[in-house]
C-alpha positions in Angstrom: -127.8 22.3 91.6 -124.0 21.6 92.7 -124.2 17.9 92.3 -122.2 16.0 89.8 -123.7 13.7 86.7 -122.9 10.6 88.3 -124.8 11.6 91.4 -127.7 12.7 89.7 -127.8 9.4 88.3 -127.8 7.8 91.2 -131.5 8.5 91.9 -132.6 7.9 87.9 -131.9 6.0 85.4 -131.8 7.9 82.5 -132.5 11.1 81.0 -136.0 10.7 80.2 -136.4 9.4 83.8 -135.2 13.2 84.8 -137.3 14.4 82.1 -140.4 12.7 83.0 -140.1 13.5 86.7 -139.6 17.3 85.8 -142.7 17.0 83.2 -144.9 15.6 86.3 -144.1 18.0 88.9 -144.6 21.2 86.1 -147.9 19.4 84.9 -149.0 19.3 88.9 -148.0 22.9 89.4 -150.0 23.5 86.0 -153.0 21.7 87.4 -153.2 23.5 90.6 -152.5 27.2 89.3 -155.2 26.8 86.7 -157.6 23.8 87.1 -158.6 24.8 90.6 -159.7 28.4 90.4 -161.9 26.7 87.4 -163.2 24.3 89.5 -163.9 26.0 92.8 -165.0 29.2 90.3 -163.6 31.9 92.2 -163.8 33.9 89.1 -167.4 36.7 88.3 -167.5 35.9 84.6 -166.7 33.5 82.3 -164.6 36.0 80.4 -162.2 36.6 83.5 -162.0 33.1 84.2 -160.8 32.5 80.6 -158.4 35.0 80.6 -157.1 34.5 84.2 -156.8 30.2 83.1 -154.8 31.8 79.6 -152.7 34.1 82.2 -151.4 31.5 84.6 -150.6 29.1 81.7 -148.4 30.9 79.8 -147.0 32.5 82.8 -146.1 28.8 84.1 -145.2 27.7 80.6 -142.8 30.9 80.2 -139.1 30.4 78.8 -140.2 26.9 77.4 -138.9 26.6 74.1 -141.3 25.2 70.7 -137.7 23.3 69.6 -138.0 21.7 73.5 -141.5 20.5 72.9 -140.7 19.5 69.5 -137.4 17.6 71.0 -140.0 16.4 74.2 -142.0 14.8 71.4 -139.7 13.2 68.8 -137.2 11.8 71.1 -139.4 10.8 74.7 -142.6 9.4 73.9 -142.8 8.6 77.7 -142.7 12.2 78.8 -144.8 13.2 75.5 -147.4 11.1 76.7 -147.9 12.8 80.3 -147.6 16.0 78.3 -150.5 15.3 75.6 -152.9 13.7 78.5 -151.8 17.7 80.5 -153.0 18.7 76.9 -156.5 16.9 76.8 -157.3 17.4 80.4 -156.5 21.3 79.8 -159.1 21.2 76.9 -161.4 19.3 78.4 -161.6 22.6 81.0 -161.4 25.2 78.1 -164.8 23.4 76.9 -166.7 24.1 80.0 -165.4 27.4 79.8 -166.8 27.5 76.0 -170.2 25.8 77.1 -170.3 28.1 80.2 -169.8 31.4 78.4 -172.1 30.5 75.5 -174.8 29.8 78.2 -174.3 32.5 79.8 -174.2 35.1 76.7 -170.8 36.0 77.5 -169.7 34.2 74.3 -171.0 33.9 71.2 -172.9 30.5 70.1 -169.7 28.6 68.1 -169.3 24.7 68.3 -168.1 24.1 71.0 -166.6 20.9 69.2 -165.3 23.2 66.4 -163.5 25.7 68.7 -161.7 22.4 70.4 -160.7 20.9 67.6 -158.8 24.3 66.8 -157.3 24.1 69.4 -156.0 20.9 69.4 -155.2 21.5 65.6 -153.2 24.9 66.9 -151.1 22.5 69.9 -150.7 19.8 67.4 -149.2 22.4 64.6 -147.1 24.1 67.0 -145.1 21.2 67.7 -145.0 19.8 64.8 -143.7 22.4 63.3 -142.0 24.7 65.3 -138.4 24.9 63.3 -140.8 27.1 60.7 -142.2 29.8 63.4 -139.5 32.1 64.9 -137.0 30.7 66.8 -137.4 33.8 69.0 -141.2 32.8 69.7 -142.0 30.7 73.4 -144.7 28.9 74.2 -145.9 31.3 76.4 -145.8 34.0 73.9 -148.1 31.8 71.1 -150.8 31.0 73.7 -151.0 34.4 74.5 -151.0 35.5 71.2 -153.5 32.6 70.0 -156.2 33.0 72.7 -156.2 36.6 72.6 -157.3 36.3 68.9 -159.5 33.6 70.2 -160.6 35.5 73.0 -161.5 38.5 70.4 -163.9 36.0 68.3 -165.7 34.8 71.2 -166.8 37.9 73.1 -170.2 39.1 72.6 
């Protein structure tokens, strides 16, 4: 960045003022790779637009560590909060994806209610207790992992 401590502080105020203002600009980033293919479907099938929505998260969400999000959580309850609203507004767009596919008998006919409240269970667990999973594991790398196996359940 070649810019000093003292300088960086001269436009915030603190570190979770840095952090925050990071957190927004990856959550917008997040939002426009992912939430507008969704919207403006530009995808054939629900199955490709799942997968293509999984891809660009975890390729955005590369490198981030579960001891950051953990650390994110415990220690900036500002910048956790932007990050958990990111985290509800993403679900709420998995869900039309579930309700899509299941009309469309692309998926198979699961709660739609149940399947989110895995995955908010599998978000909520991986922050909570990411000093038990290998350290070696990203973010990116469980999504992936978790909504291939999800993925796997729900195709017809």
């Amino acid at each position: 960045m070649g810019k000093s401590k003292s300088t960086v502080y001269e436009y915030f105020t603190s570190k979770e003022e840095i952090l925050l203002k990071t957190a927004r600009l990856l959550i917008d980033d997040l939002k426009q790779l992912i939430f507008d293919p969704i919207i403006k479907q530009e995808t054939k099938s629900v199955t490709e637009s799942y997968t293509n929505f999984m891809s660009a998260l975890c390729n955005t969400l590369s490198g981030i560590s579960l001891s950051f999000l953990n650390d994110l959580k415990n220690h900036y309850p500002t910048v956790w909060a932007e990050v958990d609203l990111f985290i509800e507004d993403l679900l709420f767009h998995i869900s039309e994806i579930y309700k899509k596919g299941i009309k469309q008998k692309e998926f198979r006919k699961y709660s739609v209610d149940l399947m989110l409240m895995m995955d908010r269970f599998f978000v909520s667990q991986v922050v909570t207790n990411a000093s038990t999973l290998d350290n070696k594991l990203t973010v990116d790398v469980l999504i992936k992992e978790y909504l291939e196996l999800r993925l796997n359940g729900l195709e017809t």
